[in-house]
Every structure is written in C-alpha cells, then in structure tokens.
PQR file with spaces between the fields and no chain letter, atoms N, CA, C, O and H, PARSE charges and radii, in Angstrom:
ATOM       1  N    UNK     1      -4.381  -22.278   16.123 -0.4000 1.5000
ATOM       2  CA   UNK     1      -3.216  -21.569   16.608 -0.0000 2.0000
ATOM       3  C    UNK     1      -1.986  -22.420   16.327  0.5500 1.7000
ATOM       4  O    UNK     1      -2.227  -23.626   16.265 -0.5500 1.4000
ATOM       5  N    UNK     2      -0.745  -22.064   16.147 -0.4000 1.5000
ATOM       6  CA   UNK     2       0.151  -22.480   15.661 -0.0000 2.0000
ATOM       7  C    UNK     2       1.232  -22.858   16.270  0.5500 1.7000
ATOM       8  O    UNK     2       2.152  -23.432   15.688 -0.5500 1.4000
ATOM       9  H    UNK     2      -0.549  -21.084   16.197  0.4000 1.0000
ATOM      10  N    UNK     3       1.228  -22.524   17.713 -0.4000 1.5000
ATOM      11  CA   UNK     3       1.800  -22.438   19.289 -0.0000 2.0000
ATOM      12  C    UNK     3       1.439  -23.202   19.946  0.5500 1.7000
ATOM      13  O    UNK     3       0.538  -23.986   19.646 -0.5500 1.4000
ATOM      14  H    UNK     3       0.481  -22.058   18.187  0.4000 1.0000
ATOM      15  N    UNK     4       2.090  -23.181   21.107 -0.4000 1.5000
ATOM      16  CA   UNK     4       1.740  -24.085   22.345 -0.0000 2.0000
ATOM      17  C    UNK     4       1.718  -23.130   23.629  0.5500 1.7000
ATOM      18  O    UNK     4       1.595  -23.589   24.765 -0.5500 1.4000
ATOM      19  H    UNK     4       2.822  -22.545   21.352  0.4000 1.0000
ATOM      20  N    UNK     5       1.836  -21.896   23.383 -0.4000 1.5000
ATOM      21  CA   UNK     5       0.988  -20.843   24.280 -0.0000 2.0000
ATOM      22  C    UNK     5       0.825  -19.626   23.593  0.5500 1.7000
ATOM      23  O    UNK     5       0.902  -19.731   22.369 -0.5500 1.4000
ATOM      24  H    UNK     5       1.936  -21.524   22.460  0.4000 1.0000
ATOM      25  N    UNK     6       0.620  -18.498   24.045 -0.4000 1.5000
ATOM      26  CA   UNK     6       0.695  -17.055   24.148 -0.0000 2.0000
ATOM      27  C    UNK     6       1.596  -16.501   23.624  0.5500 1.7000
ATOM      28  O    UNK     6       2.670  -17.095   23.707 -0.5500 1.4000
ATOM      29  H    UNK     6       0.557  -18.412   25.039  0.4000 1.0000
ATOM      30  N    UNK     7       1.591  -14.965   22.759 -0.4000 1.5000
ATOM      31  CA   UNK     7       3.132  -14.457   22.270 -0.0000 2.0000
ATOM      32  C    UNK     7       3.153  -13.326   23.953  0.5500 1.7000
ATOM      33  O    UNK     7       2.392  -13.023   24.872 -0.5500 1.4000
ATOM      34  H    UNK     7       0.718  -14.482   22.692  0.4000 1.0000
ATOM      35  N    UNK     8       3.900  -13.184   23.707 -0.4000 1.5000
ATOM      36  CA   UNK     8       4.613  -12.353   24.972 -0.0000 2.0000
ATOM      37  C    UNK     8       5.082  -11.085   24.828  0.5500 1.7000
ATOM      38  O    UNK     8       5.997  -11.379   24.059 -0.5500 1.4000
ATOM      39  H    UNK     8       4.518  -13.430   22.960  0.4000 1.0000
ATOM      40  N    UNK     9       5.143  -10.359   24.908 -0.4000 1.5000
ATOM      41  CA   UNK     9       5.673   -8.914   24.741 -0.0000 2.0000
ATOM      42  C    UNK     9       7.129   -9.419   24.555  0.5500 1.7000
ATOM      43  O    UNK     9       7.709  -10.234   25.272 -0.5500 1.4000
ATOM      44  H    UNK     9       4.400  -10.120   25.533  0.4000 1.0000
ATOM      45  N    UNK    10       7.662   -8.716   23.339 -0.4000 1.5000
ATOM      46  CA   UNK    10       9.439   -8.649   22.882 -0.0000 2.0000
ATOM      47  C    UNK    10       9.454   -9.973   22.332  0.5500 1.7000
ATOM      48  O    UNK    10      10.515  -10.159   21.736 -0.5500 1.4000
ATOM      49  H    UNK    10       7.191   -8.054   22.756  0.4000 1.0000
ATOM      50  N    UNK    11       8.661  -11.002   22.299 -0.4000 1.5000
ATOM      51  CA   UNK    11       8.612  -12.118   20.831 -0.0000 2.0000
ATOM      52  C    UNK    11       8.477  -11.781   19.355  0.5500 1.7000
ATOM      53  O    UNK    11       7.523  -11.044   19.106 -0.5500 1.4000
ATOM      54  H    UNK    11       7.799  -10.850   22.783  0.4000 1.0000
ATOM      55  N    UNK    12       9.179  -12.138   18.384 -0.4000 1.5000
ATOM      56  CA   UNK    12       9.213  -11.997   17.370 -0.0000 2.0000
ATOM      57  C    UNK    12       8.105  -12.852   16.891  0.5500 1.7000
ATOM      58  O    UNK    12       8.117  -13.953   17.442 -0.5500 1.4000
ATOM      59  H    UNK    12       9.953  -12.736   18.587  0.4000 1.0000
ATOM      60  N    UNK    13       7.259  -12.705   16.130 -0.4000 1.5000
ATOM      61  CA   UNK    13       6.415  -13.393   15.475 -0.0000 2.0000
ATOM      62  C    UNK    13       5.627  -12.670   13.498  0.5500 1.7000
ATOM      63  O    UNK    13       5.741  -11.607   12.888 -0.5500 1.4000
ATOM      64  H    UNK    13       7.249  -11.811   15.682  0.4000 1.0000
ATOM      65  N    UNK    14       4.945  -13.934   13.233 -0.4000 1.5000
ATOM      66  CA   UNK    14       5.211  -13.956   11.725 -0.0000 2.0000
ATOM      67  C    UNK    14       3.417  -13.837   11.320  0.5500 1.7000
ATOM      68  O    UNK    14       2.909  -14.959   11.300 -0.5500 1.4000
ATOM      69  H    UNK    14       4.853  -14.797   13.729  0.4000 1.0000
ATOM      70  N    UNK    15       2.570  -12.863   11.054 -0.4000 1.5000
ATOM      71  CA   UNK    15       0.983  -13.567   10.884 -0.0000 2.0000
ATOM      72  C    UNK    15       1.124  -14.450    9.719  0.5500 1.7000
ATOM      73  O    UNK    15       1.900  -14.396    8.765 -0.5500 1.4000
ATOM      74  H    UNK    15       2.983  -11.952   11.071  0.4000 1.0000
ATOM      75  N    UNK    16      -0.065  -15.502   10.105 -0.4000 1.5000
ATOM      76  CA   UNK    16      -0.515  -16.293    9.139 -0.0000 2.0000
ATOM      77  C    UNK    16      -2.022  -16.398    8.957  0.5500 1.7000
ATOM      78  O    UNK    16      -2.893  -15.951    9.704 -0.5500 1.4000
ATOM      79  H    UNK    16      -0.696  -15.546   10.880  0.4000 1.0000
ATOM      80  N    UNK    17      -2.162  -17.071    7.826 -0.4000 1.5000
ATOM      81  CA   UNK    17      -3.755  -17.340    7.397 -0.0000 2.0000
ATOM      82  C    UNK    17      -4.681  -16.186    8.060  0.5500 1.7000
ATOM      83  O    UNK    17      -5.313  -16.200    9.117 -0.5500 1.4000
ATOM      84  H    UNK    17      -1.454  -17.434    7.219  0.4000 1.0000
ATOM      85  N    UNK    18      -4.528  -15.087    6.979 -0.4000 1.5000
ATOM      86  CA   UNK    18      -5.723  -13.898    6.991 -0.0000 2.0000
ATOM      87  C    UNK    18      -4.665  -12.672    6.251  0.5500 1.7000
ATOM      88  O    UNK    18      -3.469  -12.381    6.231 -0.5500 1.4000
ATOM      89  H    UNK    18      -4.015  -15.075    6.121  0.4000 1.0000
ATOM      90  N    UNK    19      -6.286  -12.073    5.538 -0.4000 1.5000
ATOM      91  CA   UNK    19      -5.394  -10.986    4.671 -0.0000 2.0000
ATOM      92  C    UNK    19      -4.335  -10.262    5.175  0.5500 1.7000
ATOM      93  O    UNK    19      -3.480   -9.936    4.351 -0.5500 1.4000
ATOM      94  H    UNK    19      -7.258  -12.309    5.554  0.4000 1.0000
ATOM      95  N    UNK    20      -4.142   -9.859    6.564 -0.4000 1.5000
ATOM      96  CA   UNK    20      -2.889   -9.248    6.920 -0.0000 2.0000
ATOM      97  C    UNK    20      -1.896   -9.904    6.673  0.5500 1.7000
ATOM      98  O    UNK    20      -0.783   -9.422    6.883 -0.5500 1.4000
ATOM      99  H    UNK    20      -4.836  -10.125    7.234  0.4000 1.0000
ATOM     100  N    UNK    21      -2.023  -10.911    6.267 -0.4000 1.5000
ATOM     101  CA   UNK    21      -0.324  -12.039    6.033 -0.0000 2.0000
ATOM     102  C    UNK    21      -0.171  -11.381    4.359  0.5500 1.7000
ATOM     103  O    UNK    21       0.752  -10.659    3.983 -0.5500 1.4000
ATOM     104  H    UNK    21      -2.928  -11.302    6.096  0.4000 1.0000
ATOM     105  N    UNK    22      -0.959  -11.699    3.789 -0.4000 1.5000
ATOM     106  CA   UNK    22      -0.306  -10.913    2.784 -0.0000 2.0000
ATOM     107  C    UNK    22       0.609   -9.710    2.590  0.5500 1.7000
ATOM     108  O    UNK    22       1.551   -9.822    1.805 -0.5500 1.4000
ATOM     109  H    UNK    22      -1.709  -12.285    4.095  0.4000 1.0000
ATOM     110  N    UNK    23       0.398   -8.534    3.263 -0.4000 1.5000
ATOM     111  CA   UNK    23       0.562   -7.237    3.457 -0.0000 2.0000
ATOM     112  C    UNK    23       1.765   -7.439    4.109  0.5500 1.7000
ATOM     113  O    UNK    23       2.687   -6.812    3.585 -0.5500 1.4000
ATOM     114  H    UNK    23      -0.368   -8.443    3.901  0.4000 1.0000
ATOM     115  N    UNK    24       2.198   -8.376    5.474 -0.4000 1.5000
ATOM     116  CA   UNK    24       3.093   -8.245    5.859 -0.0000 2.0000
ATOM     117  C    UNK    24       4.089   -9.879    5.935  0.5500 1.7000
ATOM     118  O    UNK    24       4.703  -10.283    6.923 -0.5500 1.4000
ATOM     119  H    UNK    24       1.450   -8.885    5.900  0.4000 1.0000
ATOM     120  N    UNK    25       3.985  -10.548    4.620 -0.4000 1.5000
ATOM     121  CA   UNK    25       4.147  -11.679    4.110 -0.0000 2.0000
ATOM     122  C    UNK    25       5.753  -11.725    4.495  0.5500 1.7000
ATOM     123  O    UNK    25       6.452  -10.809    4.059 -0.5500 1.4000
ATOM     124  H    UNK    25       3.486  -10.220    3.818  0.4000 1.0000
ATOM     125  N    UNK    26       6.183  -12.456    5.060 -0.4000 1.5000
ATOM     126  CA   UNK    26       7.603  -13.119    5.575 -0.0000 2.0000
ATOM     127  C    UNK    26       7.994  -11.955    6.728  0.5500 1.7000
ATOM     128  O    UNK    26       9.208  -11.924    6.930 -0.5500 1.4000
ATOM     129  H    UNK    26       5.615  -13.200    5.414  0.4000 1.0000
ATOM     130  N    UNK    27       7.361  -11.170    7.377 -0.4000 1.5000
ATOM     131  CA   UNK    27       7.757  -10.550    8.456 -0.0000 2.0000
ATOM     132  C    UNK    27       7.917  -10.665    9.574  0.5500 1.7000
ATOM     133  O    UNK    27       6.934  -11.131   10.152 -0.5500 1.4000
ATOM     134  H    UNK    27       6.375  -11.196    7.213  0.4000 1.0000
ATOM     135  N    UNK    28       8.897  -10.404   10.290 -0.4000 1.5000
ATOM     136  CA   UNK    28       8.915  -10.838   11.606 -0.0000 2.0000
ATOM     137  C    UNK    28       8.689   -9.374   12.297  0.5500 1.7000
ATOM     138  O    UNK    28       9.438   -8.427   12.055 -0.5500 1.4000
ATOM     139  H    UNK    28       9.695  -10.026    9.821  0.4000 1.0000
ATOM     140  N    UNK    29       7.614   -9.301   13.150 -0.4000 1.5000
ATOM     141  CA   UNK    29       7.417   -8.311   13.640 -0.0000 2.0000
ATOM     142  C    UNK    29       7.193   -8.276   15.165  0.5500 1.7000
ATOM     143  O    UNK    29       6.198   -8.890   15.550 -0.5500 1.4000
ATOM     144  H    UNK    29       7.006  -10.070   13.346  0.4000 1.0000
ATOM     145  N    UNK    30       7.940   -7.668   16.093 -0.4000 1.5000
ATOM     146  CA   UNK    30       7.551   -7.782   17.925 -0.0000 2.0000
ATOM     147  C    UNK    30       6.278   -7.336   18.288  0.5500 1.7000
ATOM     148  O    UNK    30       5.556   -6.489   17.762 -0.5500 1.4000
ATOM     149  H    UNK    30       8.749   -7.169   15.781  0.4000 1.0000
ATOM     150  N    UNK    31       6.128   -7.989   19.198 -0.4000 1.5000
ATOM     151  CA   UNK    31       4.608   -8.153   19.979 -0.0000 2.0000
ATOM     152  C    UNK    31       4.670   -6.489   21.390  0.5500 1.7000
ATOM     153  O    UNK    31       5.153   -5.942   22.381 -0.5500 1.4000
ATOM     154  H    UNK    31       6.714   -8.677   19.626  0.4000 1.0000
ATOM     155  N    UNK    32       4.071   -6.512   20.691 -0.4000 1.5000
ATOM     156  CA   UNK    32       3.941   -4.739   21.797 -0.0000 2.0000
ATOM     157  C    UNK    32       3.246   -4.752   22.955  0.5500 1.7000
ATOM     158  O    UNK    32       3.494   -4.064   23.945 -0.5500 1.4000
ATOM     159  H    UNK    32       3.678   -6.957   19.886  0.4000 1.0000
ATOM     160  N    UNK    33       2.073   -5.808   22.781 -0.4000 1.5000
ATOM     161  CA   UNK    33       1.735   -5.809   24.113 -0.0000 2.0000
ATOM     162  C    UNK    33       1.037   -7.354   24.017  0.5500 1.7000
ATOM     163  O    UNK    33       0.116   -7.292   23.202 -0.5500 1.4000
ATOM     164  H    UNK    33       1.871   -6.366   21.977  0.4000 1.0000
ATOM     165  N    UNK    34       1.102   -8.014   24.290 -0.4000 1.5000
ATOM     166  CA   UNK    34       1.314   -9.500   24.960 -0.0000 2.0000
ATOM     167  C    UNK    34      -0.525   -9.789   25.081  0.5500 1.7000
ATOM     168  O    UNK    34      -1.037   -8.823   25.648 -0.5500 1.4000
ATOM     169  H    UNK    34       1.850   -8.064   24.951  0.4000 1.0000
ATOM     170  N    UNK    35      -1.213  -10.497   24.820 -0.4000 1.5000
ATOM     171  CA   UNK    35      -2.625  -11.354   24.706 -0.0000 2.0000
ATOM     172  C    UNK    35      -3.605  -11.054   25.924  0.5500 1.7000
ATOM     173  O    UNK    35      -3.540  -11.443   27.090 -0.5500 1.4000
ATOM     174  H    UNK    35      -0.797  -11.281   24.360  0.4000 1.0000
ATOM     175  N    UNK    36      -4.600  -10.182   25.241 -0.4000 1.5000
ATOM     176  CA   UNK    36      -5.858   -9.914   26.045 -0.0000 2.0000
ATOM     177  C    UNK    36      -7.250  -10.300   25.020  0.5500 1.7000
ATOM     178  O    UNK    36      -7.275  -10.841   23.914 -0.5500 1.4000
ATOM     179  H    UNK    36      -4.653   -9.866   24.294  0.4000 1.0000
ATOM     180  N    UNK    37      -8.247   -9.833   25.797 -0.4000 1.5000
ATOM     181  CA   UNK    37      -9.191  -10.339   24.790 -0.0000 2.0000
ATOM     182  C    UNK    37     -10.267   -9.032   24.434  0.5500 1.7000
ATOM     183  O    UNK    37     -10.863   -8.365   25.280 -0.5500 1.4000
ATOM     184  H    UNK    37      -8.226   -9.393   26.695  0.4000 1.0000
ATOM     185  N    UNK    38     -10.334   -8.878   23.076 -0.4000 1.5000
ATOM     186  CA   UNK    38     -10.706   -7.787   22.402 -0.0000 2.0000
ATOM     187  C    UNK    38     -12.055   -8.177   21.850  0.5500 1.7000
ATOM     188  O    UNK    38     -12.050   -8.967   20.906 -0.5500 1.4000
ATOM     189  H    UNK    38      -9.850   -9.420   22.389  0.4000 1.0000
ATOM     190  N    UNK    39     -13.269   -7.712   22.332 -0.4000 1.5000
ATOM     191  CA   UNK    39     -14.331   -8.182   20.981 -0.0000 2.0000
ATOM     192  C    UNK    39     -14.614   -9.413   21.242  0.5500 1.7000
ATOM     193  O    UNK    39     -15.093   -9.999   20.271 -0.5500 1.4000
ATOM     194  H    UNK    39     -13.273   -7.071   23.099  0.4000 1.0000
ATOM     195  N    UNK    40     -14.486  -10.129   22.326 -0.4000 1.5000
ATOM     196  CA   UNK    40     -14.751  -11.917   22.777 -0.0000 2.0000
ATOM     197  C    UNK    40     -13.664  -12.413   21.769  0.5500 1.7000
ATOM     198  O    UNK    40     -13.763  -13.468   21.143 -0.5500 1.4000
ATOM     199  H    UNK    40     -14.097   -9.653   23.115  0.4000 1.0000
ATOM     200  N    UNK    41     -12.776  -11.672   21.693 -0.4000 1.5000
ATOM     201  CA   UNK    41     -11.243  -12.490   20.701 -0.0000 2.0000
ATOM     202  C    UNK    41     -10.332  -12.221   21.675  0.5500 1.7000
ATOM     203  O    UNK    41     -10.368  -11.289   22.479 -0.5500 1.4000
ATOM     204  H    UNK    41     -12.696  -10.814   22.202  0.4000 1.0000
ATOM     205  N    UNK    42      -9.234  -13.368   21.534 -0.4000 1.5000
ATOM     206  CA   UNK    42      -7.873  -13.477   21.808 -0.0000 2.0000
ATOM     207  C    UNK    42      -7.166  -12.171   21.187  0.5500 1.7000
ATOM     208  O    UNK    42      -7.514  -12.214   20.007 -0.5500 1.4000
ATOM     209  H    UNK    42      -9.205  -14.125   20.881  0.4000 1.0000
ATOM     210  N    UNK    43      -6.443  -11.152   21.341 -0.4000 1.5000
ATOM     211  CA   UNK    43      -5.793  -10.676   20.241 -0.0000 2.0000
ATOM     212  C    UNK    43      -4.200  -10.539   21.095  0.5500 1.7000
ATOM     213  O    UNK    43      -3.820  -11.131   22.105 -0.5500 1.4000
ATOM     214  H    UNK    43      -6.161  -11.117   22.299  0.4000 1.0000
ATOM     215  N    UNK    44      -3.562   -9.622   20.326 -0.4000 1.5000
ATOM     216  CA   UNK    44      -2.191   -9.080   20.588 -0.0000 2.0000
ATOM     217  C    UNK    44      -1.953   -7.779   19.727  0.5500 1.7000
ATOM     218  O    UNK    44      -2.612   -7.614   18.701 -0.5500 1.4000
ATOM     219  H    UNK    44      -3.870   -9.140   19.506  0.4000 1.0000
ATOM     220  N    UNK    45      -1.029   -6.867   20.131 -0.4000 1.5000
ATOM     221  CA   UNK    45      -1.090   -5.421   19.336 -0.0000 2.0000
ATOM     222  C    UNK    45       0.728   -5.788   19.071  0.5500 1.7000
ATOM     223  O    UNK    45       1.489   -6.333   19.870 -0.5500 1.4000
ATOM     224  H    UNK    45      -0.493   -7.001   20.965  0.4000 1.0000
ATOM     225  N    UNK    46       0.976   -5.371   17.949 -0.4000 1.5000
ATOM     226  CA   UNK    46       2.560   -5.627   17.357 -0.0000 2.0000
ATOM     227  C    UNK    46       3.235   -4.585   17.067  0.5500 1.7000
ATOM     228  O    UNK    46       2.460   -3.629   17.116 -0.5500 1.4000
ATOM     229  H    UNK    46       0.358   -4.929   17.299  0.4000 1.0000
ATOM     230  N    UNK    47       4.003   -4.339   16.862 -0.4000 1.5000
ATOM     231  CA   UNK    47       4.804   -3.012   16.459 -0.0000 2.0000
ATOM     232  C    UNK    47       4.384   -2.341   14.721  0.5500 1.7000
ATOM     233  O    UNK    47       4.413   -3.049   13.715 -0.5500 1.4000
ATOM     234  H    UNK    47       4.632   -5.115   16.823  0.4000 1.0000
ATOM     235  N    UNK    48       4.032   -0.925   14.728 -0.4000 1.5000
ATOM     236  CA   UNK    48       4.216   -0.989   13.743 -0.0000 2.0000
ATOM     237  C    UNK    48       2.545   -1.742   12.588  0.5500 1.7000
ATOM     238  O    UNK    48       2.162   -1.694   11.419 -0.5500 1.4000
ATOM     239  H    UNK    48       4.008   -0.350   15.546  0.4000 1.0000
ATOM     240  N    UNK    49       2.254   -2.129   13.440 -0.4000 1.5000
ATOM     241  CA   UNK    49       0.579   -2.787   12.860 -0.0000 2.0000
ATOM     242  C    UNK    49      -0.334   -1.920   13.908  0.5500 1.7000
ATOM     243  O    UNK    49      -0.154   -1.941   15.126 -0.5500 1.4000
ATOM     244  H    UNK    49       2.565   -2.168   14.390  0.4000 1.0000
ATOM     245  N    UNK    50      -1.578   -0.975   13.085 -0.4000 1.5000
ATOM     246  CA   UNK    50      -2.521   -0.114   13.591 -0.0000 2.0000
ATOM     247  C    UNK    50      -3.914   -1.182   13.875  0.5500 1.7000
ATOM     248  O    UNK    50      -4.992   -0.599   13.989 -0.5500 1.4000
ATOM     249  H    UNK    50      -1.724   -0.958   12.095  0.4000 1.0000
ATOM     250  N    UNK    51      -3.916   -2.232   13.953 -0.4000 1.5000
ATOM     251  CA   UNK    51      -5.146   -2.876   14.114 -0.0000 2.0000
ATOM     252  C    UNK    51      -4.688   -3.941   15.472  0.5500 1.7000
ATOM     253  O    UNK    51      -3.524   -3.849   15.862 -0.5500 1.4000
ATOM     254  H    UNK    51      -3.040   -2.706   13.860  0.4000 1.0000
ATOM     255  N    UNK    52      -5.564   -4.875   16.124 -0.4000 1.5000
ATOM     256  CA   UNK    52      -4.981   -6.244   16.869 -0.0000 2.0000
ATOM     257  C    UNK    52      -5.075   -6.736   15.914  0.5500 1.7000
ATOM     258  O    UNK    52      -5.531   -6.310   14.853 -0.5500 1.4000
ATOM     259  H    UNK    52      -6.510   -4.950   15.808  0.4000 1.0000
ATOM     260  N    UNK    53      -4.379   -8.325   16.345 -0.4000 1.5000
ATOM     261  CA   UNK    53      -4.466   -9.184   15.454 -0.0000 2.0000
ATOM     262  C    UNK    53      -4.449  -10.331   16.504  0.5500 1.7000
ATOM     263  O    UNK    53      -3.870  -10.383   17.589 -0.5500 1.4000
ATOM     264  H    UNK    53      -4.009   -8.672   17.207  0.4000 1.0000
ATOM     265  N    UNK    54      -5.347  -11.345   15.801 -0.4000 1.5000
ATOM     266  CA   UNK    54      -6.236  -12.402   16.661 -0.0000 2.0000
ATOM     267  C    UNK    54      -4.416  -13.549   16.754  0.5500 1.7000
ATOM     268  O    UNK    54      -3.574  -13.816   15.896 -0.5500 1.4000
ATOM     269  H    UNK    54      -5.818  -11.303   14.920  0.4000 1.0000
ATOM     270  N    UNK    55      -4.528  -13.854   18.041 -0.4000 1.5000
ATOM     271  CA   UNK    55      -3.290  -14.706   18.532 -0.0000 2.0000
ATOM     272  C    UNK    55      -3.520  -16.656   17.878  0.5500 1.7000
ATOM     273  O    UNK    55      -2.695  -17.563   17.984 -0.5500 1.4000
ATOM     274  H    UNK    55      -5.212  -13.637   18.738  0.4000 1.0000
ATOM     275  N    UNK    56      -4.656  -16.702   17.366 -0.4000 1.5000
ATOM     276  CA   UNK    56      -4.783  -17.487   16.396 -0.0000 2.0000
ATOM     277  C    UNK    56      -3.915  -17.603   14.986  0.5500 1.7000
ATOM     278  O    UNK    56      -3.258  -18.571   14.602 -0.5500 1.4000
ATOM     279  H    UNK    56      -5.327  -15.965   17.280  0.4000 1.0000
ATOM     280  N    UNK    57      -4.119  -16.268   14.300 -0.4000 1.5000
ATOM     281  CA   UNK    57      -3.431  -15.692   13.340 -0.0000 2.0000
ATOM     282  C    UNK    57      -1.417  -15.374   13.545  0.5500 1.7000
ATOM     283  O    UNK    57      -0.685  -14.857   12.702 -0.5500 1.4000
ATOM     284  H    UNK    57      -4.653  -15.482   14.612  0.4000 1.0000
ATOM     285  N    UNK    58      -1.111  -15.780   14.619 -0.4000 1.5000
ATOM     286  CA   UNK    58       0.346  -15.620   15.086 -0.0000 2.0000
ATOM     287  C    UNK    58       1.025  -16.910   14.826  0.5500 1.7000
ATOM     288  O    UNK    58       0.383  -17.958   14.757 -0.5500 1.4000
ATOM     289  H    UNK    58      -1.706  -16.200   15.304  0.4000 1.0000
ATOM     290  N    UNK    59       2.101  -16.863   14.703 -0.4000 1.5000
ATOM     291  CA   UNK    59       3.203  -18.136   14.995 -0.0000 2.0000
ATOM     292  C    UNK    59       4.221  -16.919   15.320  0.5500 1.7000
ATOM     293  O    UNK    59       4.418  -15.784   14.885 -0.5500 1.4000
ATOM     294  H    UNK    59       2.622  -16.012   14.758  0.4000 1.0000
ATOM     295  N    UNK    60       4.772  -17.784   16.338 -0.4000 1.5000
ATOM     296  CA   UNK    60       6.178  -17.063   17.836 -0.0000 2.0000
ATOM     297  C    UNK    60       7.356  -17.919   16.272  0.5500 1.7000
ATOM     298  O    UNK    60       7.240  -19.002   15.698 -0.5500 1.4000
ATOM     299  H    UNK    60       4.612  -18.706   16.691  0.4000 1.0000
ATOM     300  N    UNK    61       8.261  -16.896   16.119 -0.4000 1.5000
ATOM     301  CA   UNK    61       9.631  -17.031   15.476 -0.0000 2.0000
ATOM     302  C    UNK    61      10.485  -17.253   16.566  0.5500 1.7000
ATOM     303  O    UNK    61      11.141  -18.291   16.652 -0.5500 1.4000
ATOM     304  H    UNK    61       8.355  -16.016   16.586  0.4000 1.0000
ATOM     305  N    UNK    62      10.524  -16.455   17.317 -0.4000 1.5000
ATOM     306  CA   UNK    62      11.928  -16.483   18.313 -0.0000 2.0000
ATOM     307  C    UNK    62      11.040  -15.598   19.913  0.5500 1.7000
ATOM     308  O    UNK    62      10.387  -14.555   19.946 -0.5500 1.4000
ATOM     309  H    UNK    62       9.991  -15.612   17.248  0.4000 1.0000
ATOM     310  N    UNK    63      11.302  -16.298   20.720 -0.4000 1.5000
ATOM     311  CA   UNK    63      10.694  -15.977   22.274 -0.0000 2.0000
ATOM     312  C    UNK    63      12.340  -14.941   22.665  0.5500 1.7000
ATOM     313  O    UNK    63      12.487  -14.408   23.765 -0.5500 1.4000
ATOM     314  H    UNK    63      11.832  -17.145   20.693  0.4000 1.0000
C-alpha cells in the first residue's frame, strides 16, 4: 500500500500496479465509498469505475 491509512470518501486518488492502472493511467478519480472488505480484500468503490478496487492498489492524491 502506498499510504499511511485508508482513502476516505471525497479523496482524490490515482490506481497503481494492476491492469486497471493502465486503463485509467494518470487519473485522479474520487473515492465513492470509503474501505470495507470484499472477498477477504480491503477494497474501495470510486466514481465512475464498475468494479472495487483493492485499497492496496490506491495512492490518496489530495485528502
């Protein structure tokens, strides 16, 4: 993880390392609903992205 906590609902954040970074490569996209655990995973749901995405895979741009 790339943080030193949790993204938060209304944080801007950027995925990294996993094919979705490609797809949405230099994006800053808001966190829609803030870190639960999906599947024995960490995830977060973002604006605009139809899948979770593991809060591993996040770095926070701007809180």
């Amino acid at each position: 993880m790339a943080n030193n906590r949790f993204p938060k609902v209304g944080d801007k954040v950027k995925i990294i390392d996993c094919k979705r970074a490609e797809k949405y490569n230099g994006k800053e996209i808001l966190v829609k609903k803030s870190a639960f655990v999906f599947d024995r995973e960490i995830v977060a749901q973002l604006e605009g992205v139809k899948t979770y995405i593991p809060v591993r895979n996040l770095e926070i741009i701007k809180a």
